[in-house]
N, C-alpha and C positions, 0 to 999 in steps of 0.2 A: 591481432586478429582473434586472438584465444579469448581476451575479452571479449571482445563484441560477440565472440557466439554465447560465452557464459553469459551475459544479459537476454539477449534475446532467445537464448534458452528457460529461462528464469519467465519470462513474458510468454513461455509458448503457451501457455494454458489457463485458461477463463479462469479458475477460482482467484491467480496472482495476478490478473489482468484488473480482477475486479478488485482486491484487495488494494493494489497500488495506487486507485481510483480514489480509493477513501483515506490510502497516507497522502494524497496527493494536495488533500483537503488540509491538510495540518495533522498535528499531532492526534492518532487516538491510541486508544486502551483496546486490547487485545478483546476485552467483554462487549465492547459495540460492534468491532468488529464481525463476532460470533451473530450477534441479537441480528444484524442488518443482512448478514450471508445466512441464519437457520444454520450453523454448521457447530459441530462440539469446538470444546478447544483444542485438542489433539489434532486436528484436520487442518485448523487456521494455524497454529503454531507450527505443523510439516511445513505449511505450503511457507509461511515468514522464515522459514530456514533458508530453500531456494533462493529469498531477493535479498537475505540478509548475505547467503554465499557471495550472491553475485554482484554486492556493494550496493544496491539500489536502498533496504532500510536498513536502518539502525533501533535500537530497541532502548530504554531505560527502565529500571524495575523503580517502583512506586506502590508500596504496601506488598501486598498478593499480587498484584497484576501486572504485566510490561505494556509501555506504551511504544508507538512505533511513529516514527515521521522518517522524511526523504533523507538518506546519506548526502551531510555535504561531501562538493567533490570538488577540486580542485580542476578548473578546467584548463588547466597549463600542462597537462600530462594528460597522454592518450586515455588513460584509466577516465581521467572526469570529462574528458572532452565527449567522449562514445555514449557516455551516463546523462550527459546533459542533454545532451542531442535526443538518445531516446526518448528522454523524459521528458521534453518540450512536446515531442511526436505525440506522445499517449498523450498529454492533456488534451492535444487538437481531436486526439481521435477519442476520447470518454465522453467528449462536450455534445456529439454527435448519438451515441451508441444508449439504445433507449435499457439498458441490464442495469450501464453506468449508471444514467438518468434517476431512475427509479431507486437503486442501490442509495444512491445520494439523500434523496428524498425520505427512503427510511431513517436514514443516518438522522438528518435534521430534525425528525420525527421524534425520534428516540431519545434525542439530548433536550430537545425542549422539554418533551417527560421530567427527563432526568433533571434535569432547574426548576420544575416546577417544585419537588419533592425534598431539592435543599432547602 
């Protein structure tokens, strides 16, 4: 039980709702992250402490920057089973949620920029 509230405490609040949205997507870098929320990185980085406590991301460092994607989890153990579960939920419900929507759309926005300039 002490999981499941750490997760869905982690989830309780729109900037990590909307974050998870864009790991959800695959792997990004902490700086899209920033460009697509308008938020510094002190803000984005608090709020990736929350999901990284609560097992949802994991982080890699690459040059200056950390990139983030979904924790694998083991779903043979309550820990990944409750994480899995969550995490199939929030897909259902971002696909739906017009913050998600548009959040997305900057994202895609912003990296085709970013390709065009490599």
């Amino acid at each position: 039980m002490e999981r499941t509230s750490l997760i869905l405490k982690a989830l309780s609040e729109e900037t990590r709702l909307r974050i998870m949205n864009l790991v959800l997507k695959g792997e990004i870098c902490v700086c899209d992250i920033m460009r697509v929320l308008n938020m510094p990185q002190s803000t984005v980085s608090r709020h990736i402490a929350y999901l990284k406590n609560a097992g949802l991301v994991r982080g890699r460092r690459q040059g200056t920057w950390m990139h983030y994607s979904v924790s694998r989890n083991d779903a043979g153990d309550e820990k990944g089973f409750v994480t899995n579960e969550v995490l199939k939920c929030l897909r259902v419900l971002m696909l739906k949620n017009p913050v998600a929507i548009e959040d997305l759309k900057r994202l895609n926005k912003f990296r085709r920029e970013k390709n065009k300039c490599e």
